[in-house]
C-alpha atoms as a printed R data frame, in Angstrom:
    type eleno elety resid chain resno       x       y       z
1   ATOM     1    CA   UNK     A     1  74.446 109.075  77.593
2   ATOM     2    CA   UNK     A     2  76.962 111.761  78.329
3   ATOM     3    CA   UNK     A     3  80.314 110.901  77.052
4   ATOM     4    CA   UNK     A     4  82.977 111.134  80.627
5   ATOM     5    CA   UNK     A     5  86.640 111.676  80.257
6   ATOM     6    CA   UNK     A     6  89.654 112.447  82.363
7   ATOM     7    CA   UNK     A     7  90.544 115.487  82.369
8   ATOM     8    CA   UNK     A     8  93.516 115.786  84.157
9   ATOM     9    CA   UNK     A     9  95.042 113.230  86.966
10  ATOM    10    CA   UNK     A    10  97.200 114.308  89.904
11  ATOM    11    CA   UNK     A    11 100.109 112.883  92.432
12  ATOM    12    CA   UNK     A    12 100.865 114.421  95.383
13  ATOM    13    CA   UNK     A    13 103.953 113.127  96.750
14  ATOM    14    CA   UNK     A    14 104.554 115.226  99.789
15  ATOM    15    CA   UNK     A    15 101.317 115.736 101.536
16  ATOM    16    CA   UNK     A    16 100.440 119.301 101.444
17  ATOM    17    CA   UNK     A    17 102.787 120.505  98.938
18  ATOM    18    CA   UNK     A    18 101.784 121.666  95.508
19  ATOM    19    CA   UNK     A    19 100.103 118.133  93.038
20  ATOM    20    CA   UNK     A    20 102.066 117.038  89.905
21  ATOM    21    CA   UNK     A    21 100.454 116.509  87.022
22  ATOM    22    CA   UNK     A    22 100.720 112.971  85.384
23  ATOM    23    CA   UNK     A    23  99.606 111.638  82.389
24  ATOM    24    CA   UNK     A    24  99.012 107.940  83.861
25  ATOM    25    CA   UNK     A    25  98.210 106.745  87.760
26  ATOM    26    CA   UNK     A    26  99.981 103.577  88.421
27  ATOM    27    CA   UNK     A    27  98.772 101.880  91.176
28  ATOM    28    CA   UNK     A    28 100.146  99.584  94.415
29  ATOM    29    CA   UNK     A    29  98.738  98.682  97.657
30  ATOM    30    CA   UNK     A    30  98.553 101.752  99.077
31  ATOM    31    CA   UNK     A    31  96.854 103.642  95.758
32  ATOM    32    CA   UNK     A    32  98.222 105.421  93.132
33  ATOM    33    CA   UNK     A    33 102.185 105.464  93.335
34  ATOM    34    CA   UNK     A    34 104.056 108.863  94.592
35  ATOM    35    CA   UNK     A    35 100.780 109.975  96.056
36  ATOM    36    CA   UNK     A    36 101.066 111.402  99.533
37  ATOM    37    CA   UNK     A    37 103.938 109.276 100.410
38  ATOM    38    CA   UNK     A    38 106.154 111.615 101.931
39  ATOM    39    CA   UNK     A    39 105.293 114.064 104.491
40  ATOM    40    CA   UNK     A    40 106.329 117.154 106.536
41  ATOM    41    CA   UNK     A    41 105.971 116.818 110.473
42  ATOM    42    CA   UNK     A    42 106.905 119.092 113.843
43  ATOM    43    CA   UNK     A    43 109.724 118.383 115.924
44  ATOM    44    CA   UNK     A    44 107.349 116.132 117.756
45  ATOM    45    CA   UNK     A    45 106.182 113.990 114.926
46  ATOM    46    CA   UNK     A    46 103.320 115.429 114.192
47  ATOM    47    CA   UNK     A    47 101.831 116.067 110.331
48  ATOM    48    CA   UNK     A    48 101.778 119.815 109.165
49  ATOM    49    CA   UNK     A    49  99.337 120.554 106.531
50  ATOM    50    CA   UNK     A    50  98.318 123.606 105.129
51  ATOM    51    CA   UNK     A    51  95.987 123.792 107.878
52  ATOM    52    CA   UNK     A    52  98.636 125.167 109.563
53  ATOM    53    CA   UNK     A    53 100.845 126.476 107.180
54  ATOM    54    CA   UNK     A    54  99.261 127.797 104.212
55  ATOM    55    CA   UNK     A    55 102.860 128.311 102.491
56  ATOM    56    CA   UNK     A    56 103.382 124.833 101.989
57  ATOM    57    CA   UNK     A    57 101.024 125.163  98.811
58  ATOM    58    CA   UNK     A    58 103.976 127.326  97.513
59  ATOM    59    CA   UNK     A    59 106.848 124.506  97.607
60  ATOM    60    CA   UNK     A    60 106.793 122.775  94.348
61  ATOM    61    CA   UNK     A    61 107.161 119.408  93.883
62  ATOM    62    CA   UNK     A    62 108.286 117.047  90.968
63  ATOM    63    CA   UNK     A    63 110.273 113.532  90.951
64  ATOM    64    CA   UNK     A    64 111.983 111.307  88.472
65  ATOM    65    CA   UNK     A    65 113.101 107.505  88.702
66  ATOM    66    CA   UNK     A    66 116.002 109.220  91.057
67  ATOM    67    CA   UNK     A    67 115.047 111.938  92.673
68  ATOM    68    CA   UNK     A    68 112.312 113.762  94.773
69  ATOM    69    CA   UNK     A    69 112.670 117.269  93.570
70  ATOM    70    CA   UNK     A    70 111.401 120.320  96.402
71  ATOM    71    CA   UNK     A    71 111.454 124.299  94.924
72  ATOM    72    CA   UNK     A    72 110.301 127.146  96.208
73  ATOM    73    CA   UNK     A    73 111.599 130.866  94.488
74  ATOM    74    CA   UNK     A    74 114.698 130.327  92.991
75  ATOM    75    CA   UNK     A    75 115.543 127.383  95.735
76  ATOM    76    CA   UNK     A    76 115.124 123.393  94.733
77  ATOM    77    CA   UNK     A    77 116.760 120.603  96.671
78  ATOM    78    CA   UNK     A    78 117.200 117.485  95.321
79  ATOM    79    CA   UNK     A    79 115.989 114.368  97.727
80  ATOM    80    CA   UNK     A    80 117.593 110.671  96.395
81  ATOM    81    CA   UNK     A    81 115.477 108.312  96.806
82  ATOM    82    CA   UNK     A    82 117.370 105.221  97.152
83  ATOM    83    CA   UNK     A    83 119.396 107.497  99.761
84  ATOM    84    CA   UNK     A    84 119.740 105.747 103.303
85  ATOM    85    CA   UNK     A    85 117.280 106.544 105.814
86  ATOM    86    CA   UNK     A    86 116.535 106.383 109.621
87  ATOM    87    CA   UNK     A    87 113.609 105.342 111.455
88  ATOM    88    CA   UNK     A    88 110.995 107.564 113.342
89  ATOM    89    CA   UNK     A    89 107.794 107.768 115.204
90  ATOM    90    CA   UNK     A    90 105.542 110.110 113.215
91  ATOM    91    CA   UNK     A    91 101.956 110.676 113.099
92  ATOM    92    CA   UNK     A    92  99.277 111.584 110.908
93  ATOM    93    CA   UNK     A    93  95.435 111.902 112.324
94  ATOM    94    CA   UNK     A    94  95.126 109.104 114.218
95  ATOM    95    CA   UNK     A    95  97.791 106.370 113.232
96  ATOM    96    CA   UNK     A    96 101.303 106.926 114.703
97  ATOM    97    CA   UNK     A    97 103.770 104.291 113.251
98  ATOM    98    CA   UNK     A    98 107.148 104.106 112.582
99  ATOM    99    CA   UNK     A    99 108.291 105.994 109.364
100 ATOM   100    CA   UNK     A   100 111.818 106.573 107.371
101 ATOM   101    CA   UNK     A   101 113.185 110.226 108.491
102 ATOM   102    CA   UNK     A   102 114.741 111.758 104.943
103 ATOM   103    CA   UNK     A   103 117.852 113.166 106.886
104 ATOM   104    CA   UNK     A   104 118.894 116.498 107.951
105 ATOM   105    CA   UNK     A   105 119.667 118.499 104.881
106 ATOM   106    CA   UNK     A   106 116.138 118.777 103.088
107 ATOM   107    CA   UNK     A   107 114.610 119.552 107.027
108 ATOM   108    CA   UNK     A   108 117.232 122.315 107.192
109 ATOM   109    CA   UNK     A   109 115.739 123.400 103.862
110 ATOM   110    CA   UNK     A   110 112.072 122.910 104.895
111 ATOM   111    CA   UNK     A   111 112.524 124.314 107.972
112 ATOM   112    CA   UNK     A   112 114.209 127.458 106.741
113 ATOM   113    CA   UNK     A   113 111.512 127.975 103.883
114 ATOM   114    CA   UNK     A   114 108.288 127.415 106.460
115 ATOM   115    CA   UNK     A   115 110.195 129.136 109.701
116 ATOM   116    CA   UNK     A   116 109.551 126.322 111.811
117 ATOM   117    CA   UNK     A   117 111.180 123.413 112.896
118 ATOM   118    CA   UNK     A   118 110.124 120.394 110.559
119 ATOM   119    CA   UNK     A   119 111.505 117.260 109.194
120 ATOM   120    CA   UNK     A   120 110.919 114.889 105.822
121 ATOM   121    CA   UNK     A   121 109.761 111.716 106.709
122 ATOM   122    CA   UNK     A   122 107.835 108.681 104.081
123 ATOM   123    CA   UNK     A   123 106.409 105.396 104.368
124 ATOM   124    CA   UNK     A   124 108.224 102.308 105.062
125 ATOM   125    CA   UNK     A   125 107.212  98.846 103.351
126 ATOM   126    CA   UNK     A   126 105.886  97.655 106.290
127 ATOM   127    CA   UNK     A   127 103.620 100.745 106.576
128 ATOM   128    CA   UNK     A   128 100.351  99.430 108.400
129 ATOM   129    CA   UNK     A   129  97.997 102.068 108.143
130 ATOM   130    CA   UNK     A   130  93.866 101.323 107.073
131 ATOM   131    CA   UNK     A   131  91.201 103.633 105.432
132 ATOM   132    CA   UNK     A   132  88.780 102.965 107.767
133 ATOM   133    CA   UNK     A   133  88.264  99.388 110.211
134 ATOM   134    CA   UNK     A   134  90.504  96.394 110.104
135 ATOM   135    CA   UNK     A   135  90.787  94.600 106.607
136 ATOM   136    CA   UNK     A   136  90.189  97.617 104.972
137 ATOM   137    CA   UNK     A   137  92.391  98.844 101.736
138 ATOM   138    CA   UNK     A   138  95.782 100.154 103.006
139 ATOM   139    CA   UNK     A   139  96.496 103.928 102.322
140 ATOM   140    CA   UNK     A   140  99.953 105.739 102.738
141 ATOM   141    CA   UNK     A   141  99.371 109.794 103.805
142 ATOM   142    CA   UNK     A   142  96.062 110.516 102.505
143 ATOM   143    CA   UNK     A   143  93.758 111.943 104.631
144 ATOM   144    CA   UNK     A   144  91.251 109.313 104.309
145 ATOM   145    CA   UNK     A   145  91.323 106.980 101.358
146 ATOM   146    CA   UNK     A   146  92.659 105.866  98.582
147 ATOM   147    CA   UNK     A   147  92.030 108.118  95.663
148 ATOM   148    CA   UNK     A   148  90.009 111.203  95.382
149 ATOM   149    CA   UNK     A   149  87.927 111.531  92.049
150 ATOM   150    CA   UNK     A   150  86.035 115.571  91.543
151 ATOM   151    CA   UNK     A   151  84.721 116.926  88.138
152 ATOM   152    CA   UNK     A   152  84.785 120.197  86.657
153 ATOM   153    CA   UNK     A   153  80.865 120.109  86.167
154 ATOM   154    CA   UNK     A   154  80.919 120.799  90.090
155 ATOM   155    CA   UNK     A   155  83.323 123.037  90.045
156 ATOM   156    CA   UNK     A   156  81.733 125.136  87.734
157 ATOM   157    CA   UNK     A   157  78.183 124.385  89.372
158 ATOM   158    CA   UNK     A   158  80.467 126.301  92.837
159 ATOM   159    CA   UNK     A   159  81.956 129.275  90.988
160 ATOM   160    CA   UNK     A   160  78.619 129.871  89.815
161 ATOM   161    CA   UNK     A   161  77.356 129.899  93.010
162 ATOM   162    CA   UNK     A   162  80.503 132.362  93.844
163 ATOM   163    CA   UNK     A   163  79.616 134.666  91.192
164 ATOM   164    CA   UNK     A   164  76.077 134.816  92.337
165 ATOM   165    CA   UNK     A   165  77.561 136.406  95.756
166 ATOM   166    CA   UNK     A   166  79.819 138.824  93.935
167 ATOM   167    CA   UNK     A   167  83.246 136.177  94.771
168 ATOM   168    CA   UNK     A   168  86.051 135.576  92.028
169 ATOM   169    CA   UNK     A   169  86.087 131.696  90.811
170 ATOM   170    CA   UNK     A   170  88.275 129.383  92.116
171 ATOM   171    CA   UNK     A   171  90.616 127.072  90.745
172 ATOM   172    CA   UNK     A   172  90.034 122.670  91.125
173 ATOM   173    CA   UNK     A   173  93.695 122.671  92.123
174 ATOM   174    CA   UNK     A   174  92.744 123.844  96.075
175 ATOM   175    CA   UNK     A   175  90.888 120.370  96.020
176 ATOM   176    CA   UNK     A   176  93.539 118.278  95.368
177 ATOM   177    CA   UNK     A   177  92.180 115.726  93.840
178 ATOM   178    CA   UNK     A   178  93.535 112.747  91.852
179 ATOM   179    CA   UNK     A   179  91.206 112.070  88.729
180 ATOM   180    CA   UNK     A   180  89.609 115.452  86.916
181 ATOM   181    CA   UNK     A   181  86.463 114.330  85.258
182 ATOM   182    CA   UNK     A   182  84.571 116.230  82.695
183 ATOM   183    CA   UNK     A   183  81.304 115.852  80.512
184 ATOM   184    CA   UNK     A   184  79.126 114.486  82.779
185 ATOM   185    CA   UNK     A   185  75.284 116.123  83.519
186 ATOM   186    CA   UNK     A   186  75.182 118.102  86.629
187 ATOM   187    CA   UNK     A   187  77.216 118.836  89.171
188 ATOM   188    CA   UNK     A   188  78.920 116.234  91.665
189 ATOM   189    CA   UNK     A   189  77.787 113.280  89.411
190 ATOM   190    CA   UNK     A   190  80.841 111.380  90.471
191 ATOM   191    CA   UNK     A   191  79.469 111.167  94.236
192 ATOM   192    CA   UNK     A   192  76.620 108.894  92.310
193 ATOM   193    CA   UNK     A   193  78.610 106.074  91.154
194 ATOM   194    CA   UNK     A   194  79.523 103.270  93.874
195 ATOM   195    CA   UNK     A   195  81.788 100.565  91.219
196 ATOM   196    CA   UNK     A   196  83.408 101.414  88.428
197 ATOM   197    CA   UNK     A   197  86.606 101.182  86.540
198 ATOM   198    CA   UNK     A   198  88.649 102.766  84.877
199 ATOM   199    CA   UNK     A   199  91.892 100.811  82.420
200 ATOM   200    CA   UNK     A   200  93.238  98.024  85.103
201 ATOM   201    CA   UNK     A   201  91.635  99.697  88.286
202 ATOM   202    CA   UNK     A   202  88.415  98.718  89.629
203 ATOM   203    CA   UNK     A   203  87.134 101.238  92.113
204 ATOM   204    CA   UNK     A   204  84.760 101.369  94.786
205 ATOM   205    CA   UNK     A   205  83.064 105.094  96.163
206 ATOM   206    CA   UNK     A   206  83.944 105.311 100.142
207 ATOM   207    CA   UNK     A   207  82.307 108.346 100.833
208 ATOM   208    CA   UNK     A   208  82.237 112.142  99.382
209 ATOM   209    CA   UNK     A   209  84.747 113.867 100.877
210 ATOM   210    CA   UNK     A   210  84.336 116.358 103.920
211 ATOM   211    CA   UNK     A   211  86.160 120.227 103.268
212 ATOM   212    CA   UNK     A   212  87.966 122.443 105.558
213 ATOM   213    CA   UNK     A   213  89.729 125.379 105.643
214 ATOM   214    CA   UNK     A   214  92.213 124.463 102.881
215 ATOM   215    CA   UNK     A   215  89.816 125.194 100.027
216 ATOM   216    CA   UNK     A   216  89.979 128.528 100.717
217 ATOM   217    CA   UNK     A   217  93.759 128.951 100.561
218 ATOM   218    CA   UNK     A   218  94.446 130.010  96.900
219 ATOM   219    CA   UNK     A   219  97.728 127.520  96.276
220 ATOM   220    CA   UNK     A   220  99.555 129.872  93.587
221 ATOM   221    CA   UNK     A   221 100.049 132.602  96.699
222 ATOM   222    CA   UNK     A   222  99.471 130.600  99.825
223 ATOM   223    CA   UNK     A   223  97.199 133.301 100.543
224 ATOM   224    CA   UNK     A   224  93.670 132.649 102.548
225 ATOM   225    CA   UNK     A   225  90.493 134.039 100.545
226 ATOM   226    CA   UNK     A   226  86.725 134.267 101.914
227 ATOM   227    CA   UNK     A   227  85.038 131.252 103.319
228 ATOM   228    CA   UNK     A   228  82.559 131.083 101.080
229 ATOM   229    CA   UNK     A   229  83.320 127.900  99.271
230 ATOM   230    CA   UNK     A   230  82.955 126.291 102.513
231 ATOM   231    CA   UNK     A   231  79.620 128.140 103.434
232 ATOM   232    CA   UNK     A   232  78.345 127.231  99.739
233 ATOM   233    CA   UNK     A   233  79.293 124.018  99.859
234 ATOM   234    CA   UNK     A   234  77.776 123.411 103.520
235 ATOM   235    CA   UNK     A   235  74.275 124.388 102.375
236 ATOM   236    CA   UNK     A   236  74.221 122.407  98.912
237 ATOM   237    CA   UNK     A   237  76.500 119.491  99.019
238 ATOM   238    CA   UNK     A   238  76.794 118.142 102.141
239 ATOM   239    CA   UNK     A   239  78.936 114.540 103.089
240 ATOM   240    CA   UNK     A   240  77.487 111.618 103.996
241 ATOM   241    CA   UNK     A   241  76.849 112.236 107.331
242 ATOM   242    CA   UNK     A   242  75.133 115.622 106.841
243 ATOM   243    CA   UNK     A   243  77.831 117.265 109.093
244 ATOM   244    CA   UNK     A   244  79.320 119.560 107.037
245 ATOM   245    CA   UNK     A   245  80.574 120.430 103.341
246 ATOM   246    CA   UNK     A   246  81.826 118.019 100.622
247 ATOM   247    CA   UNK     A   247  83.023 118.471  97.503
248 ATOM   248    CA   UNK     A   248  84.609 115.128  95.424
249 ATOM   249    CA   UNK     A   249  84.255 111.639  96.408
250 ATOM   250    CA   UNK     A   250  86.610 109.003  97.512
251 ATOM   251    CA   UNK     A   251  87.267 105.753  96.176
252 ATOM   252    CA   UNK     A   252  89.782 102.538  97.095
253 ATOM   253    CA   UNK     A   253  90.858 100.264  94.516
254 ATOM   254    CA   UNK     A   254  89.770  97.153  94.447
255 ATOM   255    CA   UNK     A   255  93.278  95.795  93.235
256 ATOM   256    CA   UNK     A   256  96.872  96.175  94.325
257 ATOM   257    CA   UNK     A   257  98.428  96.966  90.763
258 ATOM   258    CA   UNK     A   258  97.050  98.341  87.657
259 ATOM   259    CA   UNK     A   259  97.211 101.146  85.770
260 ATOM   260    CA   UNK     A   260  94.832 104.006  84.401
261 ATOM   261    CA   UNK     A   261  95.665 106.388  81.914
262 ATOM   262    CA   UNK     A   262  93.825 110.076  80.784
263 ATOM   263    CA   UNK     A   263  92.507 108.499  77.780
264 ATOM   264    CA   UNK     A   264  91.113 105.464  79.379
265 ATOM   265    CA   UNK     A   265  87.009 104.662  79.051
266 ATOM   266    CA   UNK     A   266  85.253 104.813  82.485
267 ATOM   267    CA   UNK     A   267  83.306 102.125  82.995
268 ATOM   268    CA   UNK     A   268  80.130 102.462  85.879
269 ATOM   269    CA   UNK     A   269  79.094  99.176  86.788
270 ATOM   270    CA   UNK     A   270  76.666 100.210  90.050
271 ATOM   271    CA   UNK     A   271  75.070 103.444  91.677
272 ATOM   272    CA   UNK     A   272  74.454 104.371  95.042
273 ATOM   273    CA   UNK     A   273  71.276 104.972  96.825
274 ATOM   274    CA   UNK     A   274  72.044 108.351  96.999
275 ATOM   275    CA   UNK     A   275  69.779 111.214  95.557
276 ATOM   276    CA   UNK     A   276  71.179 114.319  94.312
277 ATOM   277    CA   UNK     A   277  69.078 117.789  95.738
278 ATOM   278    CA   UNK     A   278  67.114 119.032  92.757
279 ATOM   279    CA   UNK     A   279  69.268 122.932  93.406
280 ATOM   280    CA   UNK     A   280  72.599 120.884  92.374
281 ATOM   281    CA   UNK     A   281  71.256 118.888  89.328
């Protein structure tokens, strides 16, 4: 049997901004702490992703037990997090709920940096939003679950692929995920598994996770490349629903606190029905 390690794990505290690496997750209700809790939004409310604005991969981000810490170029503001905060109405997808707004100095800042109108806003503890139906695992801004778990088997398995067409490799950073595995057989081995754990967290596979346009914005230049990850990636590795591509699967945690740590041993207690195409093995 293959030995599996972390590689690397990865908060994201403002959704959309540049991860930070970490050398434990530590979880809560909502999944791993710091991880998408804050978020940027228009003047109505609305999320902004790098969807949108593919510069937001260029604003840095890094926090301590005090402070939320934004940089971009030689500019970093300084967010306390204790600091007082207002309510607003915000949305992201499909939940609108009310949220904390992080005041009008760091959406001056934003704002200035993106060249459009934007405010900070994060979670609240009374934060209601669901992965999926009702009595489901409660996330904070994630796009869909929990925690998002890729390995650099597949991401080597896609850069091949890239190099086949005559395209440069990418990096694993545009797919934000959480947990980096490596030394598994095959490529997207981690969309197999269906319980496992790793340290305190027991984990449970949601579904692989569906890929847009952001995988092809390179996040050291905020520049868009060729959409051939996406094209690759539609053919091959498809998500569960056969609609389009996938690459890394998600997972909710079966607890509400826990830790897991790089050096932890991952434990897989079931598999899924799933078969993996013989062109990806």
């Amino acid at each position: 049997m293959p030995k599996i390690k972390i590689t690397a794990l990865y908060v994201y505290p403002v959704k959309s901004l540049a991860g930070v690496k970490v050398n434990y997750l530590k979880f809560d209700r909502f999944g791993p702490e710091f991880d998408r809790r804050w978020m940027i939004v228009d003047e109505q409310g609305n999320c902004l992703t790098q969807r949108e604005i593919t510069k937001m991969a260029l604003i840095k981000v890094n926090l301590d037990a005090e402070y939320l810490y934004l940089s971009y170029a030689d500019q970093i503001f300084k967010l306390e997090l204790c600091a007082a905060k207002l309510p607003i109405m915000a949305q992201v997808w499909k939940h609108r709920g009310e949220m904390l707004d992080c005041g009008d100095s760091v959406a001056e800042f934003l704002s200035a940096i993106l060249k459009i109108k934007c405010r900070l806003v994060t979670i609240n503890s009374q934060h209601t939003r669901v992965s999926s139906d009702v009595g489901s695992p409660a996330i904070s801004l994630v796009d869909a679950r929990q925690v998002l778990i890729a390995s650099t088997e597949s991401l080597a398995w896609l850069n091949q692929k890239l190099a086949e067409n005559d395209s440069a490799p990418i990096n694993i950073n545009r797919f934000r995920a959480n947990i980096i595995l490596s030394g598994g057989q095959g490529a997207f081995y981690e969309n197999l598994w269906q319980n496992l754990t790793i340290g305190e967290i027991n984990l449970r596979r949601e579904k692989a996770c569906g890929r847009c346009m952001i995988i092809t914005t390179d996040q050291e230049t905020g520049q868009l490349s060729n959409n051939l990850p996406l094209k690759i990636l539609a053919k091959y590795n498809r998500d569960d629903k056969q609609k389009g591509a996938a690459f890394g699967t998600y997972f909710n945690a079966q607890n509400l606190t826990g830790s897991l740590y790089q050096d932890d041993i991952i434990k897989i207690h079931t598999y899924t029905d799933l078969i993996k195409p013989d062109n990806i093995r």
